[in-house]
C-alpha positions in Angstrom: 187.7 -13.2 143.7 187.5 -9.8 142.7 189.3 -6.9 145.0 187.1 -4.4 145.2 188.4 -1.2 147.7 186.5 -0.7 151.0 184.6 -3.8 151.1 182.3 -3.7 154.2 183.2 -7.7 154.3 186.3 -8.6 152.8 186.6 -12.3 154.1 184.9 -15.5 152.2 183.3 -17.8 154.1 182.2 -21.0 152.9 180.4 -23.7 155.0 178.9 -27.3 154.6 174.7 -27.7 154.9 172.8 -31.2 154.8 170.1 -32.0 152.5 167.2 -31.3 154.9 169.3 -27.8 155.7 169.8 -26.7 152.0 166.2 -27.5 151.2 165.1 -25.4 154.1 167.5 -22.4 152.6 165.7 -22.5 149.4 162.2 -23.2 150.9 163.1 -19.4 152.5 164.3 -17.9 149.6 161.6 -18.7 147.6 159.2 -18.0 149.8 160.9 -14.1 150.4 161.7 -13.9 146.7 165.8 -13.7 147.7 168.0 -15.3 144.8 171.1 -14.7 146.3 172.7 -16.9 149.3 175.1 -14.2 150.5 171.8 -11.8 150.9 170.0 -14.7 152.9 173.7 -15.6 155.1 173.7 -11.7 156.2 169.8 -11.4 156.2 169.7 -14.5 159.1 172.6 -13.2 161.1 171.4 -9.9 161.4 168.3 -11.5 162.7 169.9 -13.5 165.4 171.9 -10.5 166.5 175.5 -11.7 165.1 
């Protein structure tokens, strides 16, 4: 990965989703118009308050 100084987020995280999970994911992107995961990922946690 590219360093790139005074990255708000400078750790990689990568996780496992199930079928019924990933097709939920892109159910929500396409209905918001989102074509990035990472923008979704921060999106949902900043929803839930994490």
């Amino acid at each position: 990965m590219k360093k790139i100084k005074n990255r708000e987020r400078n750790i990689l995280k990568r996780f496992f989703v199930n079928e019924k999970e990933d097709e939920r994911i892109k159910l929500m992107m396409r209905k918001t118009g989102i074509t990035n995961f990472g923008s979704v990922a921060k999106f949902k946690n900043q929803i839930q308050g994490l």
